[in-house]
N, C-alpha and C positions, 0 to 999 in steps of 0.2 A: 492408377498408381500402384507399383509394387509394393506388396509390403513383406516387413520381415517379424522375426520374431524373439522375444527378448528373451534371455536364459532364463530356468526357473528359478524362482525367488524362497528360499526358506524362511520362514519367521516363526514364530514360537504359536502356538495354538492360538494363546489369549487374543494375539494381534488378527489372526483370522476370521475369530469367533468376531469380534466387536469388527472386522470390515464388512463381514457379511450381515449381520445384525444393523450397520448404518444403510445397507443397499434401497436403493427407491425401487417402488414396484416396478419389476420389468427390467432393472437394468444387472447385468451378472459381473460377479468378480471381475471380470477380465477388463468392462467397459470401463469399471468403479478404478482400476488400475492405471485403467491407458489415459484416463481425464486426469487422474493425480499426477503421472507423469507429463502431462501436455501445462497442467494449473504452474507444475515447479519450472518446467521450462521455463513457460511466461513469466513466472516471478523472477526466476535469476535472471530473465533478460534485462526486466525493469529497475531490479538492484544493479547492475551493470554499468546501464544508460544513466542510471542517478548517480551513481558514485562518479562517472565519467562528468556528469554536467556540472557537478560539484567543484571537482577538481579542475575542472579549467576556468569555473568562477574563478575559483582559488587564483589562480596562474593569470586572471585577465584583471582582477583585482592588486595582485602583485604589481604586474606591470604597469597598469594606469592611476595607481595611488587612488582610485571611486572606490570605495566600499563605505557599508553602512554596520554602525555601532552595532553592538549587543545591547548597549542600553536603549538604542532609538529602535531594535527590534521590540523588544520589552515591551516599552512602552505603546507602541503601536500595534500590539498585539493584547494589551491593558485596555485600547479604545476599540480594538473590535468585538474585545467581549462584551465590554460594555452595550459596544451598538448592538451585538445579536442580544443581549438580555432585556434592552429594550425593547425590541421589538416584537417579543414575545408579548408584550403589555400591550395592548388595546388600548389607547388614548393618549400613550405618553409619548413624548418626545424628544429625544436624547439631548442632551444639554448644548453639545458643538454644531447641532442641526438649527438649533431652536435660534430666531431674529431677534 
């Protein structure tokens, strides 16, 4: 693969000292760089795709009158804490599970 090379980057000392102070043994400025540039890509593609899948909920909710409350989000987000905080317990057995 060809590769190219990015313009230099000016930033103020402080920001230099503390990226080279984070570096893991072995890896130098430049890697520490090109992973931060490749991390934000991926992140802005992922904000992207969510904002896009968001907005067409939005749009396929609009048009088929199916969507679901805030309050029956709420709620049902009130019983899964419940069930993870049970189940942190050894013995116990959440109420909506229990015969």
């Amino acid at each position: 693969m060809k590769t190219a090379t990015f313009p230099s980057l000016r930033v103020e000392q402080e920001l230099q000292e503390a990226a080279e102070q984070s570096l893991h043994e072995g890896e130098t400025l430049s890697s520490f760089v090109e992973q931060s540039i490749r991390e934000s890509i991926e992140r802005r593609r992922y904000q992207r795709e969510f904002l896009a899948r968001g907005l067409a909920s939005r749009e396929d909710a609009k048009r088929t009158g199916n969507s679901v409350s805030s309050e029956a989000v709420l709620r049902l987000e009130g019983m899964l804490a419940a069930a993870k905080s049970a189940a942190v317990r050894p013995g116990r057995i959440p109420h909506f599970y229990a015969s």
